[in-house]
N, C-alpha and C positions, 0 to 999 in steps of 0.2 A: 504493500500500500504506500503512495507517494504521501508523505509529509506533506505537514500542511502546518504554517508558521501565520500567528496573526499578530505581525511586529508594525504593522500600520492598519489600527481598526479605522481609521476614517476613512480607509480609501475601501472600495467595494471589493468584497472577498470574491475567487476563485467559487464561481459554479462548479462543483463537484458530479463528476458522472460515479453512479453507485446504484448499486441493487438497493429496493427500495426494505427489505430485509431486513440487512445491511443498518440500513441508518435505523429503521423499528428497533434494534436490541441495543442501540448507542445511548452515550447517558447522557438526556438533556440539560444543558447548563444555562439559567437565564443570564443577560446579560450584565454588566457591572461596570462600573466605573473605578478604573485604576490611575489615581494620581491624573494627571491630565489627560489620559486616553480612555476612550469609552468602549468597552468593548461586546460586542453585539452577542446577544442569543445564540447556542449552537449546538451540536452534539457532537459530545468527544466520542470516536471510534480510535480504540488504542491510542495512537500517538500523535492524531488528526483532529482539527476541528473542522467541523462542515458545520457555517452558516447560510450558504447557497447551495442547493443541488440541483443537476441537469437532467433527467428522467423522462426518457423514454416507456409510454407506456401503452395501456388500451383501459378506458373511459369503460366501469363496470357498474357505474350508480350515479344519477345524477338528481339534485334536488333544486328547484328556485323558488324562493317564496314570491307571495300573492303580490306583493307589492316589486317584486324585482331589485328590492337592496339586496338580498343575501343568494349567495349563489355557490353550490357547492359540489364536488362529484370526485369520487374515487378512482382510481388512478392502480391498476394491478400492471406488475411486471413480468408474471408467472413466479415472483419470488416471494412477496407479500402484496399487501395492499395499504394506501396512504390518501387520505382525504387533500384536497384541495379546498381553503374557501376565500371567497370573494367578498366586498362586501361596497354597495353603492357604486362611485365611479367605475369602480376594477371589474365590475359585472357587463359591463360594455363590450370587452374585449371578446365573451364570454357566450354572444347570443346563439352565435352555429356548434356549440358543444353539443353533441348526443349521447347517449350511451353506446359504446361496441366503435366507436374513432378511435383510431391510433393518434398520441400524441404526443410534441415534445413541451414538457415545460421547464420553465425556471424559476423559481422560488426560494424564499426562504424560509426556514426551517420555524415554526412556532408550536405552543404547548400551550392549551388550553384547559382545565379540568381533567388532568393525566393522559389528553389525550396529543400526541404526535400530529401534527399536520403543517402543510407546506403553503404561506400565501404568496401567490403567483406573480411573478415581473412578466413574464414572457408565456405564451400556451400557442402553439401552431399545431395546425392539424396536419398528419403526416399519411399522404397519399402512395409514399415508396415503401412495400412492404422490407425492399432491402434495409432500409434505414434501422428497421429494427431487429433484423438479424445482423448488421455490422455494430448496431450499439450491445447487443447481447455479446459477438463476440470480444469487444473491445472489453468490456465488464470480466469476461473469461480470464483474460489475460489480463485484465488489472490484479482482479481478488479472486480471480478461481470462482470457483461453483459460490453461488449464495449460501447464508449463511441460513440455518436453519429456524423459525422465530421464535421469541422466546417467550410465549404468550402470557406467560406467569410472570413474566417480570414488567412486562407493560400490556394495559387490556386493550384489545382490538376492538376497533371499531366494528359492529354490527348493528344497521339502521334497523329502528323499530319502529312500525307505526299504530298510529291510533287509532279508535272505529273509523276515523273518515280516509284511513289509507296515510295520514300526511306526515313524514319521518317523524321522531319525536326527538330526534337529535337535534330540531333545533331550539336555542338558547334561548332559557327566561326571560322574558322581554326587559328585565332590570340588566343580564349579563351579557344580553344581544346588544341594547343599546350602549353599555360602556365600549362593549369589544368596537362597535361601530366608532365611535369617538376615538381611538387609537388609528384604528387603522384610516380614518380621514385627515388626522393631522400627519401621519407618515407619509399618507400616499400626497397631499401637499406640500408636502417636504420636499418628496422626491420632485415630483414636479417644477420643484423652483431649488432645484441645488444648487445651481450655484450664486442665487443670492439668499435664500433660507427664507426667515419669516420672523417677524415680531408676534410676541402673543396676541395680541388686539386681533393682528390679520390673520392667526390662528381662531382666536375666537369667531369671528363674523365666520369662516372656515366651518366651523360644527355649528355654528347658530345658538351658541352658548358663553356666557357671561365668563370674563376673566376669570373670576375663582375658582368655578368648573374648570375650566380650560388650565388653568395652572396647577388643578388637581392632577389631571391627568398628564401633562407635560412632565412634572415631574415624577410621576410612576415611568414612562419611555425613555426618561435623563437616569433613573437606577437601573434600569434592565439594560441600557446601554443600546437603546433602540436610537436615537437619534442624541445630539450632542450640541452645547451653547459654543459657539464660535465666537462671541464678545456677549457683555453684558444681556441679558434681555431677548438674544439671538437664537434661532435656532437652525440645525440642520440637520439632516435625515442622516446616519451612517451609511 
C-alpha cells in the first residue's frame, strides 16, 4: 500500500483509489486542529490516511426525498458497499443517477451516527465497461484481493422502510437539518476558495443568524473541516 503523508492539510488530499472494503474496516478519525494546521477527517488504513477516495463502482440503492434537498445511493464494488449523500446544491449534479449505472466518484470520507459514508466532489456515469475491469485490476495490484468486512467492528448499512415503503435511514428532521447547515457552509466554501467567506456571508449562506452560524463554524474549525485564514475568515480544507 503506497503511503500517504498529510504534511500540508490545506492543500487538497490525494483521491485515493481502494476497494470500498478496504476503507469499511479502517479507523475513522475526525478531524482536529494541530497548532496552526487543521487537519481534515479521515481513515487511517495501517500506515495511510484516506480523506478522499476515487471509487469505481455500480449504483445498488438509491433514495431522494420529496423535496429534492437530500439525495442518496449506495455504491457496491463487488467488495462491500458504501452510501453516498448529497444534500441541497450537490443534489444537482445528481438528477440522471439510477440504480444498476456504473460509476466513478470522488469524495470525501465522512461518519455520521457510526455510520461510514462518502460526500461527493465528483460522480460521472461510466459507459466503458472496460473502465471497471482496468480499475479492478489496478486495485489487484495495488492491495491484492479485498479485504474481507468486518461487520462487527463497524455496522453496515441496511435501508429499512416504513409502511409507506420510504427508507427510514433518513435523519430526524433536528439531525437532517444540522447535517444540512454543514454541508452548505462547506460546499460555499469550496465554491469561493480562493477568497473564503466572512460569517455574515456564511450566515445569509444557511439563512441563519450569526450565532447559529458561528455554532456551527466552529464545530467544522474542531473537526478540521474547513480553517480561518485571518481573523473572522474562513476556508474550506
Amino acid at each position: 500500500m503506497n503511503n500517504f503523508q498529510q504534511n500540508k492539510p490545506m492543500q487538497r488530499q490525494v483521491a485515493f483509489k481502494i476497494w470500498i472494503s478496504n476503507l469499511n474496516n479502517g479507523n475513522f478519525v475526525k478531524g482536529s486542529k494541530n497548532g496552526e494546521n487543521f487537519i481534515p477527517s479521515c481513515v487511517e488504513l495501517k500506515d495511510s490516511q484516506v480523506s478522499r477516495v476515487n471509487i469505481v463502482a455500480t449504483i445498488v440503492d438509491v433514495f431522494k426525498s420529496e423535496d429534492g434537498n437530500y439525495f442518496s445511493f449506495t455504491l457496491d464494488d463487488g467488495s462491500g458497499t458504501i452510501r453516498i449523500k448529497a444534500f441541497n446544491e450537490d443534489t444537482n449534479n445528481l438528477i440522471d443517477i439510477e440504480k444498476g449505472d456504473s460509476v466513478l466518484v470522488v469524495g470525501r470520507v465522512r461518519e455520521y451516527q457510526e455510520e461510514l459514508y462518502l460526500s461527493p466532489e465528483i460522480t460521472k456515469k461510466i459507459t466503458d465497461p472496460n473502465i471497471e475491469l482496468i480499475r479492478k485490476a489496478e486495485l489487484l495490484s495495488m492491495y491484492g484481493k479485498p479485504e474481507k468486512e468486518q461487520l462487527l467492528s463497524r455496522t453496515q448499512f441496511v435501508p429499512a422502510q416504513n409502511q409507506n415503503g420510504i427508507p427510514q435511514d433518513v435523519p430526524k428532521e433536528q439531525d437532517s437539518s444540522h447535517e444540512e447547515l454543514r454541508q452548505k457552509i462547506i460546499s460555499y466554501l469550496m465554491a469561493n476558495d480562493d477568497s473564503g467567506a466572512e460569517l455574515s456571508s456564511l450566515s445569509k449562506t444557511i439563512d441563519k443568524d450569526d450565532t447559529i452560524t458561528e455554532a456551527v463554524v466552529k464545530e467544522l474549525l474542531t473537526e478540521g473541516e474547513i480553517y480561518e485564514n485571518k481573523p473572522g475568515h474562513y476556508k474550506a480544507i
